[in-house]
KOLFI-144877 format. One record per atom (N, C-alpha, C): x, z, y. Coordinates in steps of 0.02 Angstrom, whole numbers, padded with zeros to 5 digits, always signed. Layout:
BEGIN
XZY;...
***
This chain:
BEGIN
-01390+00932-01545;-01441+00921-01596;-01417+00867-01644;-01418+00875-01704;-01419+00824-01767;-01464+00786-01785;-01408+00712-01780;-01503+00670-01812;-01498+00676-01863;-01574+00680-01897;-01598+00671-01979;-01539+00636-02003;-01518+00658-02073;-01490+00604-02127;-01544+00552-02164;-01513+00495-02167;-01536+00459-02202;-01524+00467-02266;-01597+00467-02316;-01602+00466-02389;-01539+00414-02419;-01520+00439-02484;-01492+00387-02506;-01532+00334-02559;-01551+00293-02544;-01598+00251-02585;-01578+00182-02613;-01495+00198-02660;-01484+00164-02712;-01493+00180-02760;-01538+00147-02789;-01574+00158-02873;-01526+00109-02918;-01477+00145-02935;-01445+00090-02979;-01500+00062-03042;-01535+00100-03057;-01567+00035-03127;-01608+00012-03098;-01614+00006-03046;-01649-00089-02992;-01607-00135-02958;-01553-00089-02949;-01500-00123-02898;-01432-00134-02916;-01411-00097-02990;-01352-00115-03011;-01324-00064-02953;-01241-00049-03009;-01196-00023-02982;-01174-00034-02898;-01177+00016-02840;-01155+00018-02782;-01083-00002-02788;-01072-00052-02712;-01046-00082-02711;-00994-00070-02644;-01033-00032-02617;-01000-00010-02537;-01025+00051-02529;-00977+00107-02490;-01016+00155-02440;-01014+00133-02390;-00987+00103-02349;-00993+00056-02300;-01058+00108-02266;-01037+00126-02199;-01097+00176-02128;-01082+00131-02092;-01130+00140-02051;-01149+00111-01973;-01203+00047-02000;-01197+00008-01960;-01211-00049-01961;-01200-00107-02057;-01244-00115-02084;-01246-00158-02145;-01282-00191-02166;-01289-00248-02209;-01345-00271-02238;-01340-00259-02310;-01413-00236-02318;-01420-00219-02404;-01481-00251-02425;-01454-00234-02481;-01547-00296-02540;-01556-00228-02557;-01638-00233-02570;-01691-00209-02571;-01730-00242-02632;-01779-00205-02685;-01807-00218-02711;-01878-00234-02703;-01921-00282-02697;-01990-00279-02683;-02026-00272-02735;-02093-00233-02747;-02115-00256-02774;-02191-00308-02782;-02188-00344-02847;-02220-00390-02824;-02296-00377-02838;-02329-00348-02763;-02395-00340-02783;-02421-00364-02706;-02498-00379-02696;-02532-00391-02633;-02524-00353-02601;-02528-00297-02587;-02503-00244-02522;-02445-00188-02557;-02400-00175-02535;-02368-00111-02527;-02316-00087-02477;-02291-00013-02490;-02274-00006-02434;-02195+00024-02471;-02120-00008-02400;-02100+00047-02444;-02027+00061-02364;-01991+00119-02413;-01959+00149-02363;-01883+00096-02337;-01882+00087-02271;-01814+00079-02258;-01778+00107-02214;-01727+00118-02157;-01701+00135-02117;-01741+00121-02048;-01740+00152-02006;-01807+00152-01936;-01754+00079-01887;-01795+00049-01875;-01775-00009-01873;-01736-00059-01898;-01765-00071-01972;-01706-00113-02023;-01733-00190-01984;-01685-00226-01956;-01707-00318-01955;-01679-00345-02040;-01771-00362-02035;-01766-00410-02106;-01739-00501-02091;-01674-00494-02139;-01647-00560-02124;-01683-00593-02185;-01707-00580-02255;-01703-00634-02299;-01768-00600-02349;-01802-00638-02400;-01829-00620-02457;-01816-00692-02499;-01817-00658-02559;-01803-00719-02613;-01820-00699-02689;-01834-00729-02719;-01849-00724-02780;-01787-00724-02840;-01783-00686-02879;-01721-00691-02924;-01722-00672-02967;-01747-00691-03042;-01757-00691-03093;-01823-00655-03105;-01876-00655-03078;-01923-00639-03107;-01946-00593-03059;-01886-00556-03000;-01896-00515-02959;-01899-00517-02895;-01925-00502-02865;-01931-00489-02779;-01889-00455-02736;-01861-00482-02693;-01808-00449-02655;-01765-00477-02594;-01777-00422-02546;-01774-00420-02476;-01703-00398-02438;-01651-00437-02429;-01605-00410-02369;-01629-00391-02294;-01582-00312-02273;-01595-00313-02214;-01540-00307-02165;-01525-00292-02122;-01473-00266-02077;-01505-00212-02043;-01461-00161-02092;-01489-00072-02066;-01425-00039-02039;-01451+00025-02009;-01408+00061-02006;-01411+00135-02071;-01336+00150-02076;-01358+00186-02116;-01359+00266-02078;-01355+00270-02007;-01360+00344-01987;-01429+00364-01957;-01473+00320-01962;-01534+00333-01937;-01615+00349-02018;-01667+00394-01999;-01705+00406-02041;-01722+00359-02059;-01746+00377-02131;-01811+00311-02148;-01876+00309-02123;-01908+00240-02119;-01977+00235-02079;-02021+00203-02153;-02079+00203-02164;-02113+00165-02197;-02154+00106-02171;-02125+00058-02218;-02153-00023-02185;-02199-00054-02230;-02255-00081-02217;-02297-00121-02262;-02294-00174-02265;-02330-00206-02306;-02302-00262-02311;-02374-00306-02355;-02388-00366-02363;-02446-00381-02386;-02412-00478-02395;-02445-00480-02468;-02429-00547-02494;-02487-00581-02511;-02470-00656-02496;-02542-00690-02509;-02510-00772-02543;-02562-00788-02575;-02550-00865-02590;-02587-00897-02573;-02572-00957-02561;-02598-01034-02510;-02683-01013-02537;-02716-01014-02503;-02791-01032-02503;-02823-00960-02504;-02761-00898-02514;-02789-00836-02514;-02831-00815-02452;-02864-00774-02424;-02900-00722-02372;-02856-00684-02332;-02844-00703-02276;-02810-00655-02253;-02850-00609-02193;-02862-00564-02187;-02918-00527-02184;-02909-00520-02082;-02922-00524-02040;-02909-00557-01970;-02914-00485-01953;-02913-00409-01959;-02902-00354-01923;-02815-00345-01941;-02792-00378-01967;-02728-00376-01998;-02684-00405-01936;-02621-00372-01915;-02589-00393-01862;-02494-00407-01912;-02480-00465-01932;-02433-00497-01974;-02376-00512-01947;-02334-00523-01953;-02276-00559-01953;-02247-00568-02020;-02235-00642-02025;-02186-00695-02086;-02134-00655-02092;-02113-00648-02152;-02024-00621-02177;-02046-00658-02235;-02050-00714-02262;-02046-00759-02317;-02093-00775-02359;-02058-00820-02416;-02073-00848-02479;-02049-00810-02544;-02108-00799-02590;-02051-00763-02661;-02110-00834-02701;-02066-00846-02753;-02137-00866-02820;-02116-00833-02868;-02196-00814-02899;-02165-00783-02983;-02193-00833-03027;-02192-00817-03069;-02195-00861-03133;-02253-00828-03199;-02300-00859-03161;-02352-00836-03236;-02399-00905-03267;-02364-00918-03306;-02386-00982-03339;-02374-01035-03306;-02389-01024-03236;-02340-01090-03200;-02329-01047-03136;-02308-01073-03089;-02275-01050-03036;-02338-01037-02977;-02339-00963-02974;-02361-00942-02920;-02340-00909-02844;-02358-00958-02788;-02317-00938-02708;-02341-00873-02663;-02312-00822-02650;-02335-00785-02618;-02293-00779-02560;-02328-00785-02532;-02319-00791-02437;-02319-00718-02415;-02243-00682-02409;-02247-00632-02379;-02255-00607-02302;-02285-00547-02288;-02298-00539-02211;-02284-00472-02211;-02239-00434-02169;-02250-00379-02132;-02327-00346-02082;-02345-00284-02080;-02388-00276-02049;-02361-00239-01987;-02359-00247-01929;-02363-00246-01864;-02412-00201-01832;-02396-00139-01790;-02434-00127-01742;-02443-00153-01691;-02506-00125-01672;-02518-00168-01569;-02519-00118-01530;-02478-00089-01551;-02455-00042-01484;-02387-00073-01458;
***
């Protein structure tokens, strides 16, 4: 039996010219975008090592593999004094700030099942 291929999901006009084919085991940046909840696709068990802010944009390294499917991951951002709504099961993967008139912090979180 064959496992699924993984999508190829370099968008060069977000990510600039590819840089590696590099299989198996890698870490790649990822684009976020910057809104209070969304969701988006990566490799079925990507470990998120990093998020950072970089010029205006949002964006996430992971260490994926590249022979396994994609899974969809959510993800939900908040700033200091925001609501964070307690049926919500989180885990931290960082800090981004953007910049609208002055500097705004959004505290990123993964959403987690409890199974």
């Amino acid at each position: 039996m064959t496992s699924p291929v993984q999508e190829d999901q370099w968008d060069e006009s977000v990510r600039g010219k590819k840089m590696s084919d590099a299989s198996g085991r890698v870490i790649f940046k990822y684009q976020m975008p910057v809104l209070e909840q969304f969701t988006m696709k990566l490799p079925a068990g990507a470990e998120i090592i990093r998020v950072a802010d970089e010029k205006g944009m949002f964006w996430l390294w992971a260490v994926v593999r590249t022979d396994v499917p994609d899974e969809d991951r959510t993800f939900w951002a908040f700033k200091c004094g925001g609501k964070i709504p307690d049926a919500l099961s989180l885990k931290y993967v960082g800090y981004c700030a953007v910049f609208v008139q002055q500097e705004l912090g959004l505290y990123l979180f993964e959403e987690i099942s409890n199974g």
